[in-house]
C-alpha positions in Angstrom: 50.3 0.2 43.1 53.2 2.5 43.8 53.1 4.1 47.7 51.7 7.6 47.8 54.6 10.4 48.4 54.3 11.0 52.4 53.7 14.3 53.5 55.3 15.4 57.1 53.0 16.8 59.9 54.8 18.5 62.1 53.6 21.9 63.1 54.1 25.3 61.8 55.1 26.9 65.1 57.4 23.6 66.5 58.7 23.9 62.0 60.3 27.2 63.2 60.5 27.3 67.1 62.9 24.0 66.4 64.3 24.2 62.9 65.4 27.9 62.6 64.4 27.3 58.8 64.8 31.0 57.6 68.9 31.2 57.9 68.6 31.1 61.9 69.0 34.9 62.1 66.8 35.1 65.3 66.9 34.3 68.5 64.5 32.3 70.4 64.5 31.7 73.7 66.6 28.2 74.7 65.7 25.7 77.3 69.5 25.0 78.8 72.7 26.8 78.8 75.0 24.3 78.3 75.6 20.4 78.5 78.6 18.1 79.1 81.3 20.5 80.7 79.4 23.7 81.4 79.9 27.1 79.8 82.8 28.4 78.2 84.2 31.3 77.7 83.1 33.2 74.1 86.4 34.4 73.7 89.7 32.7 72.6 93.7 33.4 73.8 93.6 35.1 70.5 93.8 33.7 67.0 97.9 32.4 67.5 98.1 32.0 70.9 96.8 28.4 70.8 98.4 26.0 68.3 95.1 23.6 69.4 92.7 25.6 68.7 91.1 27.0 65.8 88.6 29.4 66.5 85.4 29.9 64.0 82.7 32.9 63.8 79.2 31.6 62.5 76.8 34.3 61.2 73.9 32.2 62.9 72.4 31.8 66.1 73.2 28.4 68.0 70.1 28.3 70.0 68.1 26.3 68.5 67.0 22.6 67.7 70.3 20.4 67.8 68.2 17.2 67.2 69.6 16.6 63.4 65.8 15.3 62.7 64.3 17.9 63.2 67.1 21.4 62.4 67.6 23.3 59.5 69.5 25.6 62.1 72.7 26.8 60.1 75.2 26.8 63.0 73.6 23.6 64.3 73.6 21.8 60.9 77.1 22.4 60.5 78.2 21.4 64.1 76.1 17.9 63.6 78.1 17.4 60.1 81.5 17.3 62.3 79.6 15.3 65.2 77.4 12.8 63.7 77.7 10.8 60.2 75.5 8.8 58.0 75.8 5.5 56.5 77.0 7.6 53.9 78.2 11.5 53.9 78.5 13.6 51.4 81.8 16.2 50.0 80.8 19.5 51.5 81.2 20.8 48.3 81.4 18.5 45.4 78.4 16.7 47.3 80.1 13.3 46.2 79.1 10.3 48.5 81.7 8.4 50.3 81.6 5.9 52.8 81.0 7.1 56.3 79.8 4.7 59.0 79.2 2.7 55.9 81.9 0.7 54.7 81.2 1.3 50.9 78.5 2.7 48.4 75.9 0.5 47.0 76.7 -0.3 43.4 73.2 -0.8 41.6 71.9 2.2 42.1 68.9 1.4 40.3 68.0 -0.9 42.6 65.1 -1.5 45.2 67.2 -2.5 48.1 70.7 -1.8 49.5 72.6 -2.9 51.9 75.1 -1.6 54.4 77.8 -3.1 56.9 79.1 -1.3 60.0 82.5 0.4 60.0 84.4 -1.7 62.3 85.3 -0.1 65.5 82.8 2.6 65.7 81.9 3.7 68.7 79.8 6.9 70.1 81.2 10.0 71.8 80.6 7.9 75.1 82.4 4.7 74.7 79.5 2.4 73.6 80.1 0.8 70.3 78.0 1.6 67.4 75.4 -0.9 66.4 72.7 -2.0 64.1 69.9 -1.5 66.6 71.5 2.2 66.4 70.7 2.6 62.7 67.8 0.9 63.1 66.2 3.3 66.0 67.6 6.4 63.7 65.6 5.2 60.2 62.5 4.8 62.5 62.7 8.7 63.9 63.2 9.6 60.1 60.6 8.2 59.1 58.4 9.3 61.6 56.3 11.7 59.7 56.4 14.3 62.6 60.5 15.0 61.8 62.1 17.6 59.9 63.4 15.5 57.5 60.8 13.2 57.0 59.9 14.0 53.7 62.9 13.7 52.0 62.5 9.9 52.9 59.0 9.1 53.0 58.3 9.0 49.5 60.9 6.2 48.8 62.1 4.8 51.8 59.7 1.5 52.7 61.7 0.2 55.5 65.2 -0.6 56.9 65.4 -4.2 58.0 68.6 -5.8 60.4 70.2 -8.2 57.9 73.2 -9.2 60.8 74.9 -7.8 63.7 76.9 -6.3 61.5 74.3 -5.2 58.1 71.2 -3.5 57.6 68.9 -3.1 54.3 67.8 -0.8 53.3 64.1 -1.4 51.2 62.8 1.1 48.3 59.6 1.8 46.9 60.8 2.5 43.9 64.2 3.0 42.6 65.9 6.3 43.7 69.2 7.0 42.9 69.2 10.2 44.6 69.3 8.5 47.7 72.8 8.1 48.0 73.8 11.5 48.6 70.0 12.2 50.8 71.5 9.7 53.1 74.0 11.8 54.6 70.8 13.7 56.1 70.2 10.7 58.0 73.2 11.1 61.2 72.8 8.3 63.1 72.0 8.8 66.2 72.6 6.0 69.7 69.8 4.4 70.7 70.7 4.1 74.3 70.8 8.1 74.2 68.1 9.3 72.3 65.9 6.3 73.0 66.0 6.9 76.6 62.9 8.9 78.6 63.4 12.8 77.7 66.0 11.5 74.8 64.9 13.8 72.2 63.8 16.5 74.2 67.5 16.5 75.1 68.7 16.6 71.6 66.6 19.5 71.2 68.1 20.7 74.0 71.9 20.7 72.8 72.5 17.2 74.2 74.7 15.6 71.0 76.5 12.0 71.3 77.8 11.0 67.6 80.3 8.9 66.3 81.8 11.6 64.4 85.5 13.1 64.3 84.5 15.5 66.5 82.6 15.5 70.3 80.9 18.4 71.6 82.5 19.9 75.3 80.2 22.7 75.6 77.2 24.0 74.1 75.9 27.9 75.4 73.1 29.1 73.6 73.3 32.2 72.6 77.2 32.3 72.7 79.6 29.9 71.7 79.7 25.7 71.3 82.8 24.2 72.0 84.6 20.5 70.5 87.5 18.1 71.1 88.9 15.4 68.8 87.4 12.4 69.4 90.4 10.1 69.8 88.6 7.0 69.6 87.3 7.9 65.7 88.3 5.6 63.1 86.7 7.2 59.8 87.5 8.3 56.7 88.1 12.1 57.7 90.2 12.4 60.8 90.1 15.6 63.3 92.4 18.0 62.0 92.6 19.9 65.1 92.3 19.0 69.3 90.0 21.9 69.9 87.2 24.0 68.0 85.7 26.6 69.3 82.6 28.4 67.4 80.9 31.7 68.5 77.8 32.7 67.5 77.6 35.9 66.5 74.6 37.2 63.9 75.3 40.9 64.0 78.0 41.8 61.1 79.9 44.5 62.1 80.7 42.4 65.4 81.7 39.4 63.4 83.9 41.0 61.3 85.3 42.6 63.8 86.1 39.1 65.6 88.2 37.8 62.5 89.8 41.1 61.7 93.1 42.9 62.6 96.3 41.6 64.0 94.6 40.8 67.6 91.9 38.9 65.7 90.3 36.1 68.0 88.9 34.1 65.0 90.3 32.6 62.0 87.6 31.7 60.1 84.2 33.5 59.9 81.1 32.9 57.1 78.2 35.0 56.6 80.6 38.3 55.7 78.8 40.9 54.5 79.6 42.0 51.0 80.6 45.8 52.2 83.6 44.4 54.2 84.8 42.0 51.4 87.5 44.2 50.6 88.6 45.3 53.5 89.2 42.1 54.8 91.9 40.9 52.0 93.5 44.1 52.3 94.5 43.2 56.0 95.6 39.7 54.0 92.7 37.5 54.9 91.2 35.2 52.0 87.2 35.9 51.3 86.2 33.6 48.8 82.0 32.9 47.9 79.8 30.1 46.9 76.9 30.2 44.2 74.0 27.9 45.1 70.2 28.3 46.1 70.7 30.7 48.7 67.9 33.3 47.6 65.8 35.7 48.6 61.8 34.8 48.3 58.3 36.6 48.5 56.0 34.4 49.4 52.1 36.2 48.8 49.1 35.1 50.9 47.0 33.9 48.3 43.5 33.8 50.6 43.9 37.5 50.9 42.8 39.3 48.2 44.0 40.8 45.3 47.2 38.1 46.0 44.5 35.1 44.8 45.0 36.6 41.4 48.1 35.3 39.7 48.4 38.1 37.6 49.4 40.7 40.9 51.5 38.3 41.7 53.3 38.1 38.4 52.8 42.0 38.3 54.8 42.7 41.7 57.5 40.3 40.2 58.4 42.0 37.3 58.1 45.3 38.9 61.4 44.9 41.0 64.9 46.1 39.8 66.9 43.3 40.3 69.6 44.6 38.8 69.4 47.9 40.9 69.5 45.6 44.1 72.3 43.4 43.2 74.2 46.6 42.2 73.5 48.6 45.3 72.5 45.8 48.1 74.8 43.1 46.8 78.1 44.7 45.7 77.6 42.8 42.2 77.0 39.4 44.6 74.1 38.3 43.4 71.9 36.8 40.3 68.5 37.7 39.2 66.0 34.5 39.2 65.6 32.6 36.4 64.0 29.7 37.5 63.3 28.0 41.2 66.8 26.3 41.0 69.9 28.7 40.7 72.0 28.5 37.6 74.3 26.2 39.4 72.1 23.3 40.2 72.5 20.1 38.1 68.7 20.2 37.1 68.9 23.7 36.3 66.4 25.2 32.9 65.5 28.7 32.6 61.9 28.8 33.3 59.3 29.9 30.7 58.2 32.6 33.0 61.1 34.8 34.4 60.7 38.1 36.0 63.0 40.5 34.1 62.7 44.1 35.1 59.4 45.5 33.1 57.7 47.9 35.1 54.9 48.7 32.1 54.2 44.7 32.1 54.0 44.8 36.0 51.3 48.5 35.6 49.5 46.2 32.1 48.9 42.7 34.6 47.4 45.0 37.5 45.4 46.8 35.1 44.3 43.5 33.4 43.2 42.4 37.1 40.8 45.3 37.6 43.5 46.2 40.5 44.1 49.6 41.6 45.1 52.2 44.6 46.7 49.1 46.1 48.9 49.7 49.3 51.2 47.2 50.3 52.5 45.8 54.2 55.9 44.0 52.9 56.4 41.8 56.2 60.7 40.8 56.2 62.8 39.2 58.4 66.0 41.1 60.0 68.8 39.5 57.8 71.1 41.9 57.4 71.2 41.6 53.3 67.5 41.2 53.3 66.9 44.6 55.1 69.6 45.8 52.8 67.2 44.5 49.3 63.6 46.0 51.0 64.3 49.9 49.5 64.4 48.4 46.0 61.6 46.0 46.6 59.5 49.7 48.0 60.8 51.9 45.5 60.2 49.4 42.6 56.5 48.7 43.9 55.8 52.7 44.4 57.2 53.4 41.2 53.9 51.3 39.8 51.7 53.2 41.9 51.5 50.8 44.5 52.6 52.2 48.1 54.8 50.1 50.2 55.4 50.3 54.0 58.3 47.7 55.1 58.0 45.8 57.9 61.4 44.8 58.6 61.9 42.5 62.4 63.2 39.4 63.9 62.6 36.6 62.2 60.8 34.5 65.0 58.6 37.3 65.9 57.6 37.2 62.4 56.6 33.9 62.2 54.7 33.8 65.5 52.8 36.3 64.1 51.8 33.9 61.2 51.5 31.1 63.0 49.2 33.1 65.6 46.8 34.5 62.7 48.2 34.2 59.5 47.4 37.9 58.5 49.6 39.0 56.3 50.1 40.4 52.6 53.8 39.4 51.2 56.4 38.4 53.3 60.0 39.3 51.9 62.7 36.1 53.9 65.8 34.2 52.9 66.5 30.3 52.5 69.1 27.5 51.6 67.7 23.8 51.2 71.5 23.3 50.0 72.2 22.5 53.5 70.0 19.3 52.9 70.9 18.5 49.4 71.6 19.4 45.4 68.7 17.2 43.6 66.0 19.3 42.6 63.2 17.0 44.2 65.1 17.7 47.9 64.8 21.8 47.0 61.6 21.9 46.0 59.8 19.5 48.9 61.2 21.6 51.1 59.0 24.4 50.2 56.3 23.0 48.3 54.5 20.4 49.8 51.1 19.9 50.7 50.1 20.3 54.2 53.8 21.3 54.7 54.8 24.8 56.3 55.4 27.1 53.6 52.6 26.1 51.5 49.7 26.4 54.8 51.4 30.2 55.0 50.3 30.9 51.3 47.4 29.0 51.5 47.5 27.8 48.2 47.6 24.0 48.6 44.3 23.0 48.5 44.0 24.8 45.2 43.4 23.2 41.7 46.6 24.4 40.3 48.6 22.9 43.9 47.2 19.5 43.7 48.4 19.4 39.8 51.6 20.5 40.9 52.4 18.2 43.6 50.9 15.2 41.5 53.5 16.0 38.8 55.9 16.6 41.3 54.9 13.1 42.7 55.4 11.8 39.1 58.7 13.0 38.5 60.1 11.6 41.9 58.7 8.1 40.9 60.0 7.8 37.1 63.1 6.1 36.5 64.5 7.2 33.8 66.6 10.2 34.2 66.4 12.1 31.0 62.3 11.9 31.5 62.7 12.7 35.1 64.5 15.8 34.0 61.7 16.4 31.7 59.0 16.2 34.7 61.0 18.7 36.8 61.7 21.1 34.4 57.4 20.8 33.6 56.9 21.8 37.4 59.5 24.5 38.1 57.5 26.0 34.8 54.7 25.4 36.9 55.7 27.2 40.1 57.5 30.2 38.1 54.6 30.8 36.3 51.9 30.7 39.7 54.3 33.0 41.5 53.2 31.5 45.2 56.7 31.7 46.6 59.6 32.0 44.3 63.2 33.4 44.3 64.2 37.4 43.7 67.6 36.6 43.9 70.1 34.0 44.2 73.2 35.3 46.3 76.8 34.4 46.6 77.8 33.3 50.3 81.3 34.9 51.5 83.6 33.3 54.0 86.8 34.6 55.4 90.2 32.9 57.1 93.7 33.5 57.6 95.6 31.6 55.4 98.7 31.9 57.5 96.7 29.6 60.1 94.4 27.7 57.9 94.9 25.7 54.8 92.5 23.3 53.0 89.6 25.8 53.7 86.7 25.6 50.8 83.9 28.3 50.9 80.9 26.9 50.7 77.3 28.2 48.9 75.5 27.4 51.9 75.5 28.8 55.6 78.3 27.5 58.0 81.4 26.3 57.7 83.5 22.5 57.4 86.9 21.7 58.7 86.9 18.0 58.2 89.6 18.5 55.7 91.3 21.9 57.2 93.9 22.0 58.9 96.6 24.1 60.5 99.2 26.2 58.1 
């Protein structure tokens, strides 16, 4: 009998305190102010003053979870990809696998067991070699149903066994080919750190010892992290550069300023807000974007009433302009949902249901639910091009007759307030699982799974039409045969277009910025944050 898919159990409020899962736009109060060296200044010599050093804005907050079990944190997950590494790592782009502390890729990958040898040489940030009882200790955190990323393992990892000194297996349930590229989530972490009294706590913290190209020198929440080149690395993807340093800086007129003019601190920022796009390469910067899942959701609360009825759902779907929004908030950056998935994704299908502008449909499906005089508290968190979408979403809604107060505010706030009482009508927030992953089994746990975060806020799960969907779900991540796996997913995002529980407006286009007269070999990316494993000075 084939093991059931795991579910995680981690908490609601420790899901957001630690992950930052809604694009880390928020602050929340951190424990420490730095580790290692102490804090650093926020502020460079100035973008050409230092041949060491490039300098990189980050439209994030850095103050959260840096434990890379247990962060979805945007600045933080792009810090650990330059710190840590996998067995096997992934193209930030491309999302090919390669080798990491791996020395090469399985090569059945239908198979129910692989097994990986050591890079020779590793070692961690503080001397200590790298070893097996390292991967070991790591594969036992990530399995550990309380973690982050637990259940993009659970449902097929069984075990990972020491083979040598030198090799570990690693033991299926079932064949998964997508586990190649879901191992790069796995960074391994030291066991003589992490395992140690207060390890993880730590982590948490900002504490991060990896065996990556990169060591961290200073982490100050709220401000800036700072790295060095580890000398002692030996991988595939060298340090390109002796020092990094990466402010934090979430408001957008700040950041841009930070990367722009001839005094400019920064030479690389993400996050740029679509109004500045061409100001920025008329002062000879590049801005270049990246189409993926970033989106904007509603997400209903379907225990308060009328939101139990699927047809108000559907109703306040079609009511929105989407192309009014992507015209007016977006600059033209942006794509009206078709499906879950964006256009993009490998497993892409245009859904049977899709929420083209039809206010008369949206006015019919209320009618049809007996639903009238109905006023509306659109709960949103403060992302700049979220707050920017909300007037559409209010004037679409008012334009059907139902009246719409926005309730734009920091995005931690928000979710205390769920997690404290749950009362709540629609909630308007943004999201990227394509800092985890491409395969459409990765995207969609993330939100829908039973007992998981998102799906307690709707409380939809225990419903009739929930269990069916995560059974075929379950289904579809067991069958080995791609073309009918394909099949089973398209099914189920049918399935969750059609119910409306939490589903995509938009998908957006994510811009970053540099000078290309200090940094070549730059590659925007369609997730949050930035990679300069393969940048390097012009």
């Amino acid at each position: 009998m084939s093991a059931p898919v795991s579910r995680p159990h981690y908490s609601r409020r420790d899901f957001l305190r630690l992950s930052g899962i809604i694009g880390a736009a928020a602050a929340v109060t951190a424990t420490i102010s730095a580790c290692e060296s102490g804090p650093a200044s926020t502020s460079s010599v100035g973008a050409g003053a230092d041949k060491d050093l490039v300098t990189a804005v980050i439209g994030y907050g850095n103050d959260q979870s840096w434990d890379p079990t247990m962060t979805a944190s945007a600045f933080t997950m792009a810090a650990n990809n330059h710190i840590y590494e996998g067995l096997v790592e992934t193209d930030p782009i491309t999302r090919q696998p390669y080798p990491a502390l791996g020395t090469e890729l399985p090569t059945d990958l239908q198979g129910t067991s692989w097994k990986f040898t050591l890079r020779d040489g590793a070692k961690w940030h503080d001397g200590q070699p790298v070893t097996v009882d390292d991967v070991l200790f790591t594969f036992e955190r990530v399995l550990n149903p309380s973690t982050l990323v637990s259940s993009f393992f659970r449902a097929w990892l069984k075990e990972v066994r020491k083979v040598d000194d030198k090799s570990v297996e690693l033991v299926f349930n079932f064949p998964f080919p997508d586990a190649l590229p879901r191992l790069s989530i796995a960074k391994i972490m030291p066991k003589h750190v992490y395992g140690a009294p207060g390890g993880w706590d730590a982590a948490k913290a900002g504490k991060a010892v990896g065996s990556g190209p990169y060591r961290l020198t200073a982490h100050n929440p709220k401000s800036n992290s700072t790295f060095e080149a580890f000398t002692d690395y030996n991988g595939p993807r060298k340090p390109r550069f002796k020092k990094m340093n990466w402010l934090s800086i979430v408001d957008s007129s700040a950041r841009v300023a930070k990367i722009s003019g001839g005094s400019a601190e920064a030479q690389i920022a993400d996050n740029i807000p679509y109004a500045n796009i061409d100001q920025l390469k008329k002062s000879g910067l590049t801005v270049e974007g990246g189409k993926g899942m970033n989106h904007m959701f509603l997400m209903f609360n379907t225990g308060a009433k009328p939101f139990d009825d699927v047809r108000v759902r559907q109703a306040l779907l079609y009511a929105i302009d989407t192309g009014k929004m992507i015209e007016v908030a977006l600059k033209g950056h942006g794509t009206p949902s078709t499906s879950f998935l964006n256009e993009q994704n490998p497993s892409y299908a245009k859904a049977k249901t899709v929420y083209a502008y039809d206010p008369a449909k949206a006015k019919s499906l209320l009618a049809a639910a007996g639903v009238t005089n109905l006023s509306i508290t659109l709960m949103a968190v403060n992302v700049s091009w979220i707050a920017d979408c909300l007037p559409t979403i209010a004037n679409s809604w008012n334009a059907i007759g139902v009246k719409t107060t926005l309730q734009p505010q920091d995005t931690s706030a928000l979710f205390t307030k769920m997690d404290q009482s749950q009362d709540y009508q629609v909630v308007a927030a943004a999201s990227n699982p394509n800092q985890f992953g491409l395969d459409a089994d990765l995207i969609l746990r993330y939100n829908y799974t039973a007992g998981g975060t998102w799906m307690k806020y709707t409380k939809w799960d225990s419903s009739p039409q929930a269990k069916s969907l995560f059974a075929m779900m379950d289904r579809a991540t067991r069958e080995p045969d791609q073309a009918r796996k394909l099949e089973l997913i398209h099914q189920y995002l049918d399935v969750i277009a059609e119910q409306a529980v939490l589903y995509p407006v938009v998908h957006t286009e994510l811009m970053t910025a540099w000078d290309p007269k200090k940094l070549t070999g730059i590659r925007a990316q369609a997730y949050p944050g930035i990679n300069l494993l393969q940048a390097e000075p012009a």
